[in-house]
N, C-alpha and C positions, 0 to 999 in steps of 0.2 A: 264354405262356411268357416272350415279351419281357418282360409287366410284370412280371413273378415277378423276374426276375436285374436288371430298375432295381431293384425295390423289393429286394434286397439289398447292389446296390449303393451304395445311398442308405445304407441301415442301416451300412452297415458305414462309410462315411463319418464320417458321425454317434458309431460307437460304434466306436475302433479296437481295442479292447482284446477285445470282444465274436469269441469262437472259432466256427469254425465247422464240420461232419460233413466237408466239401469243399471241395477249394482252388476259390476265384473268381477266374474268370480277367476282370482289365478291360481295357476296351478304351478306352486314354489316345490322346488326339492326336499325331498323328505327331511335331510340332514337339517335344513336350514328352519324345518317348523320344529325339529327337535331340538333347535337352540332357540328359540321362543318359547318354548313352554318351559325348559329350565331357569329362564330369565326371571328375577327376581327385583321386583318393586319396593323402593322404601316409602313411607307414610307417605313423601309427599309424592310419589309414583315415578321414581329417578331410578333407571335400573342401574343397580349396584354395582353390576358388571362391565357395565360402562369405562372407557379411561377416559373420565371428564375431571376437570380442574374441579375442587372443590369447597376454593375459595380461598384466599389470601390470607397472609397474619391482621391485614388490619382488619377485613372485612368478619373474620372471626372474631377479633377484640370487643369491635361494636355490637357482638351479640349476649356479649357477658352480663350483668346484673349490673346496673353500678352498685347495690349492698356488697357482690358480690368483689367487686373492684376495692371498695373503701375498707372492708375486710382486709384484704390481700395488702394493700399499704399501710394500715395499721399494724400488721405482724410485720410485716418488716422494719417499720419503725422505732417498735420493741425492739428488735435487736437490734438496732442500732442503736438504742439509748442504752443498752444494758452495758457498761461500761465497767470496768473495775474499780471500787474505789480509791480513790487517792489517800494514802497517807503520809505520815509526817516518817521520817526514817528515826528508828529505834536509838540509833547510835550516830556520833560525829564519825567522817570518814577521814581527818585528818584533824589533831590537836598541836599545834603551836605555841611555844611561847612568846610572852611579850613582855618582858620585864619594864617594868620603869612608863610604860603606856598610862598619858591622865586620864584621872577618874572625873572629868569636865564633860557636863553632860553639853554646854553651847561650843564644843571645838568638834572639828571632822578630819582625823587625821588619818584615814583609811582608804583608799581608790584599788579599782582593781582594773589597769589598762587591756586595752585591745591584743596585744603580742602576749598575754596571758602572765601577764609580771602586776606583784601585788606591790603595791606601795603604804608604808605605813610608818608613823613618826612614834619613836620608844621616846622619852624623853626629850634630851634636847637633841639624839639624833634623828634623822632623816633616813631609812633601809630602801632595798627593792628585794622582793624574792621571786625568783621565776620558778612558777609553778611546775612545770615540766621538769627543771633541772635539780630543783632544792636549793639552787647556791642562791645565798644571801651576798648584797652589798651593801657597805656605804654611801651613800648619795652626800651626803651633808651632815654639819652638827655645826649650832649655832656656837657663834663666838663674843656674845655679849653676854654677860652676865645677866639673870632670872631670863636670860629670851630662850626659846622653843619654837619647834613648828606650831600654829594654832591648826591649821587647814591644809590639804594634800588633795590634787587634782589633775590626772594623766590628762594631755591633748585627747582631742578626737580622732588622729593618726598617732596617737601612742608615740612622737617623737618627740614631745617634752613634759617635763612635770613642776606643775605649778606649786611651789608651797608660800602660805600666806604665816608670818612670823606674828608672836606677840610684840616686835619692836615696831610694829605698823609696817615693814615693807613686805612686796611678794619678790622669791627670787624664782628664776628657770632654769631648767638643768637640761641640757642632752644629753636624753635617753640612754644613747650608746658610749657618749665617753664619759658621761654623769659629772661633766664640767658646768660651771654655773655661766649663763650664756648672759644672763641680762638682770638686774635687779629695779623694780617697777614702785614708783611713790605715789602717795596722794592721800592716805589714810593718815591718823593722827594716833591710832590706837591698835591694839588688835585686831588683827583679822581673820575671824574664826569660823568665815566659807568661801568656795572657790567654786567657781561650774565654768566649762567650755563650752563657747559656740562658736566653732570653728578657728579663725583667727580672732576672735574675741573672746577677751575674758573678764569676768563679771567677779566684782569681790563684795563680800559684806562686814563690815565692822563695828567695830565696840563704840567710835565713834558715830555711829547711828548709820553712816552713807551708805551709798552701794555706787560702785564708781566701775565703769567698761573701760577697757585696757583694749586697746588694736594691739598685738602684740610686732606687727609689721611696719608701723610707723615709728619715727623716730621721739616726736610729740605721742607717745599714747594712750595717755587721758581721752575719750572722747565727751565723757558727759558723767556728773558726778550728784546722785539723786539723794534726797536727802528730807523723807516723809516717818521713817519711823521713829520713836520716840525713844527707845531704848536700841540693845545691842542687835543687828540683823547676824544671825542664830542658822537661814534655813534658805538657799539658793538653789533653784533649779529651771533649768533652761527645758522648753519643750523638744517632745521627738522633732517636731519640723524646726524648728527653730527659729519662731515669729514671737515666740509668747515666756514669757519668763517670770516666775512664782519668788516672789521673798517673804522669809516670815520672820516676826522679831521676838525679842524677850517684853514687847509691849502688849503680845497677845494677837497683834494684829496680822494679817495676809493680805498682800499687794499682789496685782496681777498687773502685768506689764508687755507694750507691745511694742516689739524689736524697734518698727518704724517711728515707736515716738515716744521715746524715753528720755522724761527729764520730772524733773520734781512734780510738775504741774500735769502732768497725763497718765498718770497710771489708769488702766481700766474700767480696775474693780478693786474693791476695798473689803472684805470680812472680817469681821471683828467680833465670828462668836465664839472661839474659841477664850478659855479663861485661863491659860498659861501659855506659855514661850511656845512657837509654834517651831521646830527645827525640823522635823520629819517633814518631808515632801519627796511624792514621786509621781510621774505622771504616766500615766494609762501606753503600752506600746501597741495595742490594737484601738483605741478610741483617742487619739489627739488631742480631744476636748475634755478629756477625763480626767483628775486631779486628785490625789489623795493628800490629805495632811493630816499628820498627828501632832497632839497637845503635850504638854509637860504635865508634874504631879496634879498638880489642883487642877488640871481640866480633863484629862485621862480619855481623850476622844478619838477618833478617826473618824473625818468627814472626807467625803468625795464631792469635788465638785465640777458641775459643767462649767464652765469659765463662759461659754462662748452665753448664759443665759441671764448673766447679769445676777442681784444680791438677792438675800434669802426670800421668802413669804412669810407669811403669818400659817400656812397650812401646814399641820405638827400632826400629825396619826403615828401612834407608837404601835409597834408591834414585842413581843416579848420574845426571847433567843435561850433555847432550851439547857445555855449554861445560865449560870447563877450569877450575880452580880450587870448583867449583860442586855441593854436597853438599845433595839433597834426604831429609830426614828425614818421618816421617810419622808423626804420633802419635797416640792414639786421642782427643783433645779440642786437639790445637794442630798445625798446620804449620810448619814451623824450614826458609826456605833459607838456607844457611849460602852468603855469601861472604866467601872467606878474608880476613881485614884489611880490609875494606871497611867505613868509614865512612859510615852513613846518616844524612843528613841529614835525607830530607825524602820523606813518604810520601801519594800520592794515588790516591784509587779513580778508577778511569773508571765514569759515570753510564750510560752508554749500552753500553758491552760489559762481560765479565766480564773486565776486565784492572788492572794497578794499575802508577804510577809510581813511581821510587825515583830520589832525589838523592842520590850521592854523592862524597866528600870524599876524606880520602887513602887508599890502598890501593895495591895492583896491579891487580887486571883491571878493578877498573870507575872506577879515580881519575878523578876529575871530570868523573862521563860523569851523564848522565841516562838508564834504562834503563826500557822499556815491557815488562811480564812479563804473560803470558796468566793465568789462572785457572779451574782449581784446578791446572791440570798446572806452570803454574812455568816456562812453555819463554819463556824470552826472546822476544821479539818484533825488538829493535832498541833501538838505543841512539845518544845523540851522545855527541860529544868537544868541542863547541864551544868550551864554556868553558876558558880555561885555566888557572883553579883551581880550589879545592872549590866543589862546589854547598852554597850554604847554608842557603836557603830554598825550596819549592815554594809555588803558589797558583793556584786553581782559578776560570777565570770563572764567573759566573754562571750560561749556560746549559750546562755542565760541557763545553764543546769544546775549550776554549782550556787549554792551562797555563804558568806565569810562573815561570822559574825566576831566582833571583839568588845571584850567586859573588861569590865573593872578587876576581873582577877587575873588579869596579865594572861589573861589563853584568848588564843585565833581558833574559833572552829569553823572548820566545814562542813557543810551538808549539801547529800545530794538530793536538794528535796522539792526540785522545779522540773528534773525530768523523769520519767523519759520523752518523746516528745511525742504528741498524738498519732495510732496509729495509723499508716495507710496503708494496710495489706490488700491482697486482692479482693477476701472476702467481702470486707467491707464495702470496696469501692465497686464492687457490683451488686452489691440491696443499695446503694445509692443510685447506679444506674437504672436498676427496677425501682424506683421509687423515680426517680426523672420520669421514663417513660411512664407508667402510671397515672401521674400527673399533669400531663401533656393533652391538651384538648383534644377529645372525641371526633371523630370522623367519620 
């Protein structure tokens, strides 16, 4: 009988699946039904004691709430939005003189090249100052009688500087031995803007044109455009360098495209501004972005998409919690209107979405220099330092610095575009929990 119930209990060892007429009763070592009865069940009857896998990060993730998920990325997102405010800096970090500098709000005699050397025309001379070193040079000083520089404009490789004269010619100088390399014709009048695209150069003058200079060719005339009605005031060349903005003392704004410029093809045409359009700057994160400011009688800043063609009739004003300060919103341009307010002088910040505005005479913002957030338009901060119009802005090198110069013969500086947004670690890991987070369920 003994061998009978081993040799079953063998078989059934061997074969557990194998049913049997009779329950068999075994007979296990003591030790081993005393670790059975210690053995402990969770709810779902999985003994605890077990070393079983207990399931994976993903397969864990997909047991969470999604409230509970959408929670969990919304605090994180709070800190990430919690950001310091920006402000406008209390003090200039460097004051200059500028004796004998015109008080002409249609000239631009201020550039600030690449190798971090300022160019700026006092009178009838011509300076450079290297920012790092302090020393001041010579460049030039006109030798005609009532002539001056009108207009000052470093290359894109900072090896030459363009000045455009009131005797109608522009002359070039190298950089390094600041000898006059080439002297360039075709105006009739003053030329009082200069902008670089590359080995072209674009000028505007009193006599109405706007005429492109190859500066590599011996002929360098290439095409000489000639739609504005009064003096062109306002030149700027886009970041890519396809699209190119003029604005006049006629009120009007041209927008123009590298490939096909001549009298008869400019792109776009605006003509809402109500004074001299000079200020123009264009967006260094949006391409298609456009800002322009108005003279006294129009006191505006309008942004415009170029690439959406001219205004609409759709006008929804919202109201901007300073005083005098009418934010319009239209379906292809933004218009903040401040009242009477003379713009001078207009520059993006490279590192936040904000932009500077130099202005002249006016009420609320006379001769202040004003930092405005982007897209919302809410002021930031402003100075009053100078104590006349601002008449020039200019942007260092590595976009932190900006240089404004007034009417009262002072250069100042501000550090008031950086520092530049942070990437600590912290940061960049609630943005990788926020990646994952966001990342479809499995």
């Amino acid at each position: 009988m003994d061998n009978v119930c081993d040799w079953r209990l063998q078989s059934d060892w061997y074969s557990p699946t194998r049913l049997h007429d009779s329950p068999v009763e075994y007979d296990f070592p003591i030790a081993y039904r005393k670790k059975l009865e210690d053995l402990t069940l969770d709810v779902e009857g999985r003994p605890f004691k077990m070393l079983v896998f207990r399931g994976s990060p993903k397969s864990s993730r997909t047991t969470q709430s999604p409230h509970m998920i959408d929670e969990m990325r919304s605090s994180d997102e709070n800190i990430l939005d919690h950001k310091p405010l920006r402000q406008f800096p209390k003090h200039e970090s460097r004051i200059l003189d500028a004796p004998n500098i015109k008080n002409d709000y249609y000239l631009n005699v201020m550039d600030w090249g690449k190798t971090n050397v300022l160019a700026v025309a006092l009178g009838t001379r011509l300076y450079q100052w290297n920012v790092a070193s302090s020393e001041v040079s010579l460049i030039s000083k006109a030798n005609i009688d009532d002539d001056y520089p009108a207009s000052v404009a470093w290359s894109e490789d900072a090896k030459s500087i363009a000045t455009g004269y009131r005797s109608s010619t522009i002359e070039l100088y190298d950089a390094e031995t600041l000898k006059r390399v080439r002297c360039l014709k075709g105006h009739r009048r003053r030329v009082g803007c200069i902008t670089w695209n590359s080995h072209i150069l674009t000028s505007g003058s009193c006599d109405r044109s706007i005429i492109n200079h190859d500066v590599r060719a011996k002929n360098s005339l290439i095409c000489n455009m000639k739609v504005h009605t009064h003096e062109v005031c306002g030149l700027k060349w886009s970041v890519t360098g396809n699209i190119l903005a003029s604005g006049g003392n006629d009120n009007v704004l041209y927008i123009w495209n590298a490939c096909k410029m001549s009298s008869m093809h400019y792109v776009n045409r605006f003509n809402s501004h109500c004074a001299a359009v000079k200020a123009l700057a264009w967006c260094p994160y949006n391409y298609d972005l456009l800002a322009s400011g108005g003279g006294t009688n129009d006191g505006t800043l309008k942004l415009w998409n170029v690439q959406k063609g001219g205004t609409t009739s759709c006008d929804i004003p919202y109201h901007l919690p300073v005083p005098s300060l009418l934010l319009r919103y239209y379906s292809i341009n933004l218009v903040l209107w401040v009242l009477s307010e003379q713009i001078c002088g207009l520059i993006w910040n490279s590192h936040h979405k904000e932009i500077l505005s130099g202005h002249g005479y006016g009420t609320e913002c006379q001769n202040q220099i004003c930092l405005w957030s982007y897209p919302s338009m809410s002021k930031i901060g402003q100075s009053t330092s100078h104590a006349s119009r601002v008449l020039h802005l200019s942007q260092s090198p590595d976009g932190l610095t900006a240089v404004s110069a007034g009417a009262d013969e002072t250069l100042r500086f501000w550090e008031v575009f950086g520092p530049a947004q942070s990437t600590n670690s912290d940061v960049s890991y609630l943005k990788s929990l926020l990646s994952f987070k966001t990342s479809p369920m499995r």
